[in-house]
C-alpha positions as CSV (number, residue, x, y, z in Angstrom):
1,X,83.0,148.6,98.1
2,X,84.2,145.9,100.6
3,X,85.5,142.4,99.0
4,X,83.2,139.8,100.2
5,X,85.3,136.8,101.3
6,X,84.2,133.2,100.5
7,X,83.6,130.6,102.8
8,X,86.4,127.5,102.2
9,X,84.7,124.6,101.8
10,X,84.3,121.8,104.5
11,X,87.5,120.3,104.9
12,X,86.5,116.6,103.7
13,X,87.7,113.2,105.8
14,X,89.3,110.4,104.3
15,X,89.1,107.2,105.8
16,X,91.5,104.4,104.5
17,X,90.8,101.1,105.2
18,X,93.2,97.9,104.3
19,X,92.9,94.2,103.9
20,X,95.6,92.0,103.6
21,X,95.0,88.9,100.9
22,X,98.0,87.1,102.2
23,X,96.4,84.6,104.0
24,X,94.2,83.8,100.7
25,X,96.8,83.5,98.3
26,X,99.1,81.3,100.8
27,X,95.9,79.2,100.6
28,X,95.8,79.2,96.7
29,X,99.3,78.4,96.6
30,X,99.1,75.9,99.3
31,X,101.3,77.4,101.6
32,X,101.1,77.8,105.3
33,X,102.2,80.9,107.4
34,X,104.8,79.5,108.9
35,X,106.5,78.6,105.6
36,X,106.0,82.0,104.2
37,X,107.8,83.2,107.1
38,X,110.7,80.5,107.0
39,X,111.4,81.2,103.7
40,X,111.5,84.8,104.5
41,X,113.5,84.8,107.8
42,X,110.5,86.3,109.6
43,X,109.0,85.5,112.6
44,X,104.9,83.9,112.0
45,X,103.7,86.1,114.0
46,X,104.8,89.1,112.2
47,X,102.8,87.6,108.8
48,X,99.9,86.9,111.3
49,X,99.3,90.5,112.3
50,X,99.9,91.5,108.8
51,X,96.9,88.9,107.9
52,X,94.5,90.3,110.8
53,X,95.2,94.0,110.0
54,X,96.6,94.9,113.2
55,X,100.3,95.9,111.2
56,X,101.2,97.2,108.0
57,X,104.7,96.6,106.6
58,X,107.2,98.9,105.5
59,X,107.7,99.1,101.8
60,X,110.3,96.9,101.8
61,X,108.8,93.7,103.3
62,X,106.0,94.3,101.5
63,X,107.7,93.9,98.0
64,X,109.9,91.4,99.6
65,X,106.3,89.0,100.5
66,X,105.0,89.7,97.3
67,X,108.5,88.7,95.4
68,X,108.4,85.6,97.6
69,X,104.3,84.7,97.1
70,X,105.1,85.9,92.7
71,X,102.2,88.3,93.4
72,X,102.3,91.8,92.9
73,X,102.1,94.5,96.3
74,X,98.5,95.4,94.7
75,X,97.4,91.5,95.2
76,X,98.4,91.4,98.8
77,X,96.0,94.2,99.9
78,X,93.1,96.0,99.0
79,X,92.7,99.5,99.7
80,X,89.2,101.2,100.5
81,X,89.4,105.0,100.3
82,X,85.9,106.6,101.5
83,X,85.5,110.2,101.7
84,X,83.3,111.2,104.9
C-alpha cells in the first residue's frame, strides 16, 4: 500500500514593524536631537532617521543611545510582530 504524503502547511508571513521612542523620551528628558547627537559624536540627522523609521541602528549605537538617554534598548523601540 502506497504512503500517502501530507501536505506542509502554508508557509506563514511575518511582518515586523518598528517604532523608535527616541524622540519621546528626548522630550521627557528635555533634550533636543541635536544634543543627543553632540553628546554622542553623531551627526542629527543620523538620530532623525532613526526617529522617522527610515534606519535602524546597529547593535551597538543602539545600546550606546540607550546608555546615553539611561533607558533600556526595549524603551527606545517597539516591536510589532504580525503573522499574515
Amino acid at each position: 500500500m502506497a504512503e500517502r504524503i501530507k501536505p506542509k502547511p502554508e508557509a506563514k508571513e511575518i511582518r515586523v514593524k518598528t517604532i523608535c521612542n527616541i524622540k519621546q523620551i528626548c522630550k521627557e528628558k528635555e533634550l533636543s536631537i541635536y544634543a543627543l547627537a553632540g553628546t554622542m559624536n553623531m551627526h542629527p540627522n543620523q538620530i532623525y532617521a532613526y526617529t522617522s523609521n527610515k534606519v535602524l541602528p546597529n547593535l551597538i549605537t543602539a545600546l550606546l543611545i540607550a546608555k546615553t538617554l539611561n533607558v533600556s534598548v526595549d524603551d527606545l523601540w517597539t516591536i510589532t510582530i504580525k503573522k499574515i
